[in-house]
Backbone as CSV, one residue per row, in Angstrom:
resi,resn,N_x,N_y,N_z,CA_x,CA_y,CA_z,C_x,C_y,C_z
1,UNK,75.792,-1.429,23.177,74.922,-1.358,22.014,73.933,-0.213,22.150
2,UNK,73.493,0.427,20.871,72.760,1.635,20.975,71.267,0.813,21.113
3,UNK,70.395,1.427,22.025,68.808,1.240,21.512,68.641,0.749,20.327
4,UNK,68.523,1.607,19.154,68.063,1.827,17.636,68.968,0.298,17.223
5,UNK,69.949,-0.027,17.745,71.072,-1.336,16.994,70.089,-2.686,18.023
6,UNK,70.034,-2.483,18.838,69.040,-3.522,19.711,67.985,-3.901,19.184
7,UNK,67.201,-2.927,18.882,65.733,-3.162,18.159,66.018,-4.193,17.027
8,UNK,67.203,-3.660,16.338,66.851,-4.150,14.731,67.644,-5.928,15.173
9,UNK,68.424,-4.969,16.258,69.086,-6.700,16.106,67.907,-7.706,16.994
10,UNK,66.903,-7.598,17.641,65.856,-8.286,18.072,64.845,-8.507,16.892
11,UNK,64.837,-7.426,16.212,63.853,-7.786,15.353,64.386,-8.681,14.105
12,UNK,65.531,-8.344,13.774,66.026,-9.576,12.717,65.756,-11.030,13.603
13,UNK,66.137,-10.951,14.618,66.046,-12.653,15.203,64.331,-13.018,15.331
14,UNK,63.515,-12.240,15.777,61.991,-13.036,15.841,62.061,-13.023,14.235
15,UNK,62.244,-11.949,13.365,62.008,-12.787,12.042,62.466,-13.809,11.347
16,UNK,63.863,-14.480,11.994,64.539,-15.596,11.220,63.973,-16.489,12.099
17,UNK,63.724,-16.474,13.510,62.919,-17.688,14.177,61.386,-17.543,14.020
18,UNK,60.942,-17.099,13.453,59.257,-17.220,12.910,59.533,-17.600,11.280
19,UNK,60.517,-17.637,11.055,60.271,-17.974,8.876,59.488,-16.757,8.573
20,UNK,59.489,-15.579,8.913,58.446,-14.624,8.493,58.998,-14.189,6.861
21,UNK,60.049,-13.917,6.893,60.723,-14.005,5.225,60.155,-14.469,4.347
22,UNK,60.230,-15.581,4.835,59.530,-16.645,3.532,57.907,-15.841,3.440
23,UNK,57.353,-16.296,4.651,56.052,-16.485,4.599,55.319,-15.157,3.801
24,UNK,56.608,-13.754,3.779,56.277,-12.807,3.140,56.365,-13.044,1.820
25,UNK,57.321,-13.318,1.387,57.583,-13.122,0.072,57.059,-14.293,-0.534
26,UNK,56.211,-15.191,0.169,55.103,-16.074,-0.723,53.857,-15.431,-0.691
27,UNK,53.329,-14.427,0.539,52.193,-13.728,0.157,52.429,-12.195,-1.302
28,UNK,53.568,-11.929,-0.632,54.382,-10.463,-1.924,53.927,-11.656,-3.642
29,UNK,54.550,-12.718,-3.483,54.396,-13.335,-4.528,52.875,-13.744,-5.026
30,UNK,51.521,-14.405,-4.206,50.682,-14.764,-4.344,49.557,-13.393,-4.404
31,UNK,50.269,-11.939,-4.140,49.563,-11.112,-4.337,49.713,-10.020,-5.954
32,UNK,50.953,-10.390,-6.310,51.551,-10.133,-7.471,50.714,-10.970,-8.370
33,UNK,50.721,-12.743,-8.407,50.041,-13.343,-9.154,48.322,-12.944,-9.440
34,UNK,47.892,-12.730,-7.816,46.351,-11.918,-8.296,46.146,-11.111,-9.158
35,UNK,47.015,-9.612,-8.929,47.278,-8.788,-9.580,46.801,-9.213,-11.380
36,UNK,48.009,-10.020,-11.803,47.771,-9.860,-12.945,46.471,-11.350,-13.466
37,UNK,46.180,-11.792,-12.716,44.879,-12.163,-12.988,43.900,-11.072,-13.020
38,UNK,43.818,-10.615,-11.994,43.137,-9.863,-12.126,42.735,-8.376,-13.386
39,UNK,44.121,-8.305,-14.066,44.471,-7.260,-14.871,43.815,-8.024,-16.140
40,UNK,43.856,-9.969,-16.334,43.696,-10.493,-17.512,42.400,-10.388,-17.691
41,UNK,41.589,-10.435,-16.116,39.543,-10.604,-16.691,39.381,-9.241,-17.096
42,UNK,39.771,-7.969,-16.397,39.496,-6.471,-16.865,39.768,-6.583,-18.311
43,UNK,41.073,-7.030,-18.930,41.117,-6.720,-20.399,40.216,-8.127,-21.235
44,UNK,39.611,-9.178,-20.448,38.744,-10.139,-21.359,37.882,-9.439,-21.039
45,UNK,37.052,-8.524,-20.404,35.833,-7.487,-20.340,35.116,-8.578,-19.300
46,UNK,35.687,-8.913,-18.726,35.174,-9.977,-17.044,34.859,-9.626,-16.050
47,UNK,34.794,-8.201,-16.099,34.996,-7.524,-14.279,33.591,-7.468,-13.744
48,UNK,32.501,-7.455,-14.417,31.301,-7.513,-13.881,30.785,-8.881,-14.105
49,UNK,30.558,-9.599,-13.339,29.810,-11.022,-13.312,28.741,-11.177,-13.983
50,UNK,28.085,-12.302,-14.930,27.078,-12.372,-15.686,26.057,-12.967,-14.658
51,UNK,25.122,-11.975,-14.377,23.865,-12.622,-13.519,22.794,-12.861,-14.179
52,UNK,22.555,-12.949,-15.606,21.805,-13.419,-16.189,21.166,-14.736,-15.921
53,UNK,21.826,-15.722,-15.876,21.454,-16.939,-14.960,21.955,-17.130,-13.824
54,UNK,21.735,-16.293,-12.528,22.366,-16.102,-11.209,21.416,-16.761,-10.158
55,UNK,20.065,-17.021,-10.544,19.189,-16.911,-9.822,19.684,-17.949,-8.582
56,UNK,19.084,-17.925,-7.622,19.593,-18.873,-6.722,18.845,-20.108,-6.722
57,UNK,19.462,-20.700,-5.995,19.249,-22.216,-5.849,17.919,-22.642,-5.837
58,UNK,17.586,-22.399,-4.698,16.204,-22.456,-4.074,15.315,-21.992,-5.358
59,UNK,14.879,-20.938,-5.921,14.406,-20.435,-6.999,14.001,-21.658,-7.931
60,UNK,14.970,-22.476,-8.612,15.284,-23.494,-9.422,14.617,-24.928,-8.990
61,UNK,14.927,-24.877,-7.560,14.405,-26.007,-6.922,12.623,-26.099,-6.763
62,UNK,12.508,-24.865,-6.296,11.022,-24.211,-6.488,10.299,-24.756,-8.094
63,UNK,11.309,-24.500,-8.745,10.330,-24.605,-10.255,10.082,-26.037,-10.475
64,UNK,11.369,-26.631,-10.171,11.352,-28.079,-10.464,10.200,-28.922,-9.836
65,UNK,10.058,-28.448,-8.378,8.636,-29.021,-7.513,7.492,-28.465,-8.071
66,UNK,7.503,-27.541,-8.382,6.096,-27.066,-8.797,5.591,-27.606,-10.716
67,UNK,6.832,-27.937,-11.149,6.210,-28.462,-12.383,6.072,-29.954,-11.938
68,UNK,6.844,-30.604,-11.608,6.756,-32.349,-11.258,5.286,-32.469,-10.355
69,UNK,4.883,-31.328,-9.579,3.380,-31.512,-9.042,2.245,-31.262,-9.861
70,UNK,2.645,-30.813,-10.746,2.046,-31.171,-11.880,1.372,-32.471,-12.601
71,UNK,2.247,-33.026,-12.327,2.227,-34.858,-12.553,1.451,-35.763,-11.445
72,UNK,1.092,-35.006,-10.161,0.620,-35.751,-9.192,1.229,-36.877,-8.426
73,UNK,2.753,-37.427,-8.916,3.665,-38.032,-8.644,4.257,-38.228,-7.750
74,UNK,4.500,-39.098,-6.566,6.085,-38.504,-5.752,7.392,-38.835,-6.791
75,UNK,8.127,-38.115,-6.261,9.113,-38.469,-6.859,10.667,-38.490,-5.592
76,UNK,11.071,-39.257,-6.684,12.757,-38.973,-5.385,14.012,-38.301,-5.631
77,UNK,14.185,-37.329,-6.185,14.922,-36.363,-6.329,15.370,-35.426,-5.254
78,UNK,16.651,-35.638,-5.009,17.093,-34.592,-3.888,16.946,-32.999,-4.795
79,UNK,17.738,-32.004,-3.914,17.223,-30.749,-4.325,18.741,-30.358,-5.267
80,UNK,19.672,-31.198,-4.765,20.844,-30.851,-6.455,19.867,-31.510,-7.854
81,UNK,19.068,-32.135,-7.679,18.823,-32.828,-8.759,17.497,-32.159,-9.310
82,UNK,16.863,-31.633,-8.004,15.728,-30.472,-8.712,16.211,-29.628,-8.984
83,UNK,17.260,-29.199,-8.672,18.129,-27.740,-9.161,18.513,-27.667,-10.630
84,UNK,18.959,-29.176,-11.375,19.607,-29.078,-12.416,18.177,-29.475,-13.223
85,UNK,16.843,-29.960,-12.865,15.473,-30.201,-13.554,15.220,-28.717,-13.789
86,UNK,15.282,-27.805,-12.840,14.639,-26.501,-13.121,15.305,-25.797,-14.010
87,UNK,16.959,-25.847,-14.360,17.340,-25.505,-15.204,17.108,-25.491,-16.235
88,UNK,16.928,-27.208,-16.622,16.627,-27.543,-18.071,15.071,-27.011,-18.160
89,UNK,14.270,-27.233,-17.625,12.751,-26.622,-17.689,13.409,-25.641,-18.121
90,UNK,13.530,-24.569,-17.562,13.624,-22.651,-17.717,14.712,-23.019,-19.047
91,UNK,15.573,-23.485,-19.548,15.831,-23.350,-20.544,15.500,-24.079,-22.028
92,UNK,14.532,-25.184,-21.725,13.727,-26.103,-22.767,12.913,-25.637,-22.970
93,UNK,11.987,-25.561,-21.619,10.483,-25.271,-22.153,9.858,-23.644,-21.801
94,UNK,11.043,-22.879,-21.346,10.348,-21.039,-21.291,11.591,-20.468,-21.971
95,UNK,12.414,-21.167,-22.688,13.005,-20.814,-23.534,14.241,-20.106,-22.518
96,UNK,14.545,-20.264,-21.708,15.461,-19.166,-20.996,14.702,-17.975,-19.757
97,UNK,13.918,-17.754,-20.012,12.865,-16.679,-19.561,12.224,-17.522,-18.117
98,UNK,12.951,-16.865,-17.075,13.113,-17.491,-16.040,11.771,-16.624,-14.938
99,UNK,11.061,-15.925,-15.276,10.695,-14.913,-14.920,8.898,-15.425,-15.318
100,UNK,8.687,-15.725,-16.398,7.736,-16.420,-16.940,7.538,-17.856,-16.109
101,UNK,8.793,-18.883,-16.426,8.441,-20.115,-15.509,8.113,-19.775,-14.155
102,UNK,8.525,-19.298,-13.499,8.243,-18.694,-12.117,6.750,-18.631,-11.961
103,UNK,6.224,-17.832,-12.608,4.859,-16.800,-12.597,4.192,-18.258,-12.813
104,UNK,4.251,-19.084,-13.763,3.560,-20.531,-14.257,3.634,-21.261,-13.213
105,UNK,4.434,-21.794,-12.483,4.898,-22.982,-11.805,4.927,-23.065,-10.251
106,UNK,5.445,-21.441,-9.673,5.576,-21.502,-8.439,4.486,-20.926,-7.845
107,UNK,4.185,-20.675,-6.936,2.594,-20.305,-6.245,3.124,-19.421,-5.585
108,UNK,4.134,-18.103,-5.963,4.604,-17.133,-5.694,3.421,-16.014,-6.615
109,UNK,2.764,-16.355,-7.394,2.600,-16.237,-8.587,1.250,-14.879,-8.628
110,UNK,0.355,-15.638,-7.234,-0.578,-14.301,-7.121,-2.106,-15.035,-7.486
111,UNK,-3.497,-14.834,-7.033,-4.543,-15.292,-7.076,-4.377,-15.577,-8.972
112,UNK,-5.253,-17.225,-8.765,-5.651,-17.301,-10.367,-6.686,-16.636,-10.875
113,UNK,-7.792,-17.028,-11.392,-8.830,-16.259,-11.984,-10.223,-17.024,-10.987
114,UNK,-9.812,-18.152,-10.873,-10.698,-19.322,-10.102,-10.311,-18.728,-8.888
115,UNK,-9.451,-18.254,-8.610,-9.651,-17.772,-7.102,-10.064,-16.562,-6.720
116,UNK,-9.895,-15.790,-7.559,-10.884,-14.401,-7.791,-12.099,-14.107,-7.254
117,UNK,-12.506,-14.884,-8.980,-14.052,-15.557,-8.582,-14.520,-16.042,-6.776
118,UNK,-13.490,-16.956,-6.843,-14.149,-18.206,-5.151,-14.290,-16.529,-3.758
119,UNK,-13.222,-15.874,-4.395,-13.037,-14.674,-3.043,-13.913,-13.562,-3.430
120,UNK,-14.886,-13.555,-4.213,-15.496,-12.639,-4.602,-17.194,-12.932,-4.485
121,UNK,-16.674,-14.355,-4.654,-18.334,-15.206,-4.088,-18.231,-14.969,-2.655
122,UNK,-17.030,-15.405,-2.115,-17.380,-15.729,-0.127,-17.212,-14.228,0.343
123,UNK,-16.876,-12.726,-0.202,-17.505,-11.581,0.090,-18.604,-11.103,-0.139
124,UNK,-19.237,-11.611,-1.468,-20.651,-11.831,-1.234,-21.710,-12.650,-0.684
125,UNK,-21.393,-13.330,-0.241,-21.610,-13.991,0.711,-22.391,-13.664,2.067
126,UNK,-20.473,-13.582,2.265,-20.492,-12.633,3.687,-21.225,-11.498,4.181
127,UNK,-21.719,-10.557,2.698,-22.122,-9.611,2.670,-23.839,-9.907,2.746
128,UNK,-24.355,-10.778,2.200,-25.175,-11.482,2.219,-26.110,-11.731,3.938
129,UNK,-24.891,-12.671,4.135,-25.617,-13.336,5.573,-25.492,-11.827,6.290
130,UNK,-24.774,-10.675,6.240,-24.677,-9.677,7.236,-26.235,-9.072,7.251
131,UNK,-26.881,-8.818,6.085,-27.627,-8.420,5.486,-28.969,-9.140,6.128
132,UNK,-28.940,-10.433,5.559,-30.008,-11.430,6.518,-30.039,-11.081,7.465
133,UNK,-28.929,-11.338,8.800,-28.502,-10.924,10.106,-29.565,-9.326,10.225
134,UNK,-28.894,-8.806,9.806,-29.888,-7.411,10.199,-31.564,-7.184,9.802
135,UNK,-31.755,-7.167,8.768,-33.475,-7.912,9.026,-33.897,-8.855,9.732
136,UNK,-32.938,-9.930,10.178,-33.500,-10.939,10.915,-33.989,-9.825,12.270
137,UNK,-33.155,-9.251,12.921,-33.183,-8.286,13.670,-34.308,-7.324,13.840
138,UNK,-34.405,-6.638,12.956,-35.025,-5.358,12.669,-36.885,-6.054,12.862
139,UNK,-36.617,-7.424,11.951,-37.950,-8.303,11.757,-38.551,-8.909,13.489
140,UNK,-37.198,-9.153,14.009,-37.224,-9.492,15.848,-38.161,-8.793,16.346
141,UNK,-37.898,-7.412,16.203,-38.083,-6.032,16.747,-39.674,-5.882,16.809
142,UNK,-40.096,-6.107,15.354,-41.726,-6.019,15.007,-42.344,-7.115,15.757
143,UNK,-41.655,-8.596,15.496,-42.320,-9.321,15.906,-42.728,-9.216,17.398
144,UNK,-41.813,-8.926,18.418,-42.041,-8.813,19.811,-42.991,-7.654,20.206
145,UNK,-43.666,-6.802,18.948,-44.625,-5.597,19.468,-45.606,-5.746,18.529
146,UNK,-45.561,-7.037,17.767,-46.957,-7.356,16.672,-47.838,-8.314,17.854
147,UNK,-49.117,-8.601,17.259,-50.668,-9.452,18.043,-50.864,-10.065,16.685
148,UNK,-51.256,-10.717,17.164,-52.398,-11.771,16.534,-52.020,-12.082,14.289
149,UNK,-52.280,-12.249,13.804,-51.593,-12.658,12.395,-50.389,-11.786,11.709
150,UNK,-50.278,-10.822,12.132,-48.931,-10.237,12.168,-47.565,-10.652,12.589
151,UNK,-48.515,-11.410,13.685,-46.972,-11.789,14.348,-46.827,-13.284,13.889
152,UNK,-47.886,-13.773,13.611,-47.647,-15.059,12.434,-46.684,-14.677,11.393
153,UNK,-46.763,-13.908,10.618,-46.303,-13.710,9.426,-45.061,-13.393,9.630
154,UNK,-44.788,-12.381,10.461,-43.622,-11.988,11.135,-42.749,-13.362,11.351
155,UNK,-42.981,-14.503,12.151,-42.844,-15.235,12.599,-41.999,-16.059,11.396
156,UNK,-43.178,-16.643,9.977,-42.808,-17.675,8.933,-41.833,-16.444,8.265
157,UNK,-41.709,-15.164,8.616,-40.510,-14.949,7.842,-39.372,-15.079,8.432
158,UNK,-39.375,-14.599,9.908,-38.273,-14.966,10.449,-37.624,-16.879,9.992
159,UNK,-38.508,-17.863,10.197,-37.866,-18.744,10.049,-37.539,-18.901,8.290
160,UNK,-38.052,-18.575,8.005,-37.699,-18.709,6.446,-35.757,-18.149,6.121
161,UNK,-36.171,-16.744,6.974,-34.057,-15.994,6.378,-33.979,-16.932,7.762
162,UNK,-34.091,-17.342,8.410,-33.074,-18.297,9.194,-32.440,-19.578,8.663
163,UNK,-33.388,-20.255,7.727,-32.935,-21.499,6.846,-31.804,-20.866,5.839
164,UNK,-32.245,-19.223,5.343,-31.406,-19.159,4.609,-29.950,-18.622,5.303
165,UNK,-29.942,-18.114,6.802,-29.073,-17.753,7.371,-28.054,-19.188,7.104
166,UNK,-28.808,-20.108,7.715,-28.270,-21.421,7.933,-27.034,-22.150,6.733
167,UNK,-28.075,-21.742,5.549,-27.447,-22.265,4.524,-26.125,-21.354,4.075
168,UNK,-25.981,-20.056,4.096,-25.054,-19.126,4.039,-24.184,-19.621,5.073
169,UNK,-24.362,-19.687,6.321,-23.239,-20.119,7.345,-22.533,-21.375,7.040
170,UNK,-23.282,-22.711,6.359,-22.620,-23.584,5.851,-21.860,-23.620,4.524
171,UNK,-21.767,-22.234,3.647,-21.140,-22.521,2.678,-19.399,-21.208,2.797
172,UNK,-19.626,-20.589,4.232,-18.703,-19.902,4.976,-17.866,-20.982,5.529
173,UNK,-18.444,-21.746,5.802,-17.806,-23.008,7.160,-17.272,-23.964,5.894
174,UNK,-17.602,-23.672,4.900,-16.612,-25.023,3.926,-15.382,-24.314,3.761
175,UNK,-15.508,-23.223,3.621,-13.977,-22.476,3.054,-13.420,-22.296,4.349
């Protein structure tokens, strides 16, 4: 037998003892069938996926908790079941506009106006007691090189911005 007649005659036998035949011409076949699926969504105008409502899961689930906390409620809803609540929300009550419920509901959302304010008080504040702090200081300074009613006065002012130090440090220590 030649080489080249050996090969083929080895290779016909691992392919009739593996079924590889078949197993081809069911993938030749199951790749043909893609094919023209695939040819049917291109001509229904299918080839790009509608991500209009794509958002993910989590997203949905997010909305659903954040409106039901709303209510102050527990509730017992697994997260398939907040998934299909957030749906109907974003499409009942924001009309579809998934982008809006979000901004409303989830605390992704960004300081409110009340929190503005609260962070704009405790930098003034802050700015405040720094302020005290350094006259308290500066006032130290005099007092330890003042005599006699000077250093009284010196003295009832120091304790005076200290009450108010005091009171500034306790409204730092709540937040």
């Amino acid at each position: 037998m030649k080489k080249s007649a050996l090969k083929e005659f080895i290779r016909n036998q691992i392919i009739t003892e593996l079924n590889i035949e078949d197993e081809t011409k069911a993938l030749e076949d199951y790749e043909t069938k893609l094919d023209t699926v695939i040819k049917k969504k291109e001509e229904a105008g299918l080839t790009k996926e509608d991500t209009s409502d794509a958002k993910d899961y989590d997203t949905y689930v997010a909305l659903a908790q954040g409106y039901l906390q709303g209510f102050n409620r527990p509730h017992s809803l697994n997260k398939d079941e907040l998934e299909v609540v957030g749906r109907k929300i974003v499409k009942q009550l924001y009309k579809g506009n998934i982008d809006r419920a979000v901004g409303e509901l989830t605390e992704e959302e960004g300081p409110t106006k009340a929190d503005i304010k609260k962070t704009q008080g405790l930098a003034k504040t802050k700015e405040d007691l720094a302020r005290i702090e350094r006259e308290m200081k500066s006032i130290a300074k005099k007092w330890s090189k003042a005599k006699g009613e000077e250093k009284e006065t010196l003295l009832n002012t120091l304790k005076n911005k200290t009450k108010i130090k005091k009171e500034l440090v306790k409204l730092l220590d709540k937040v």
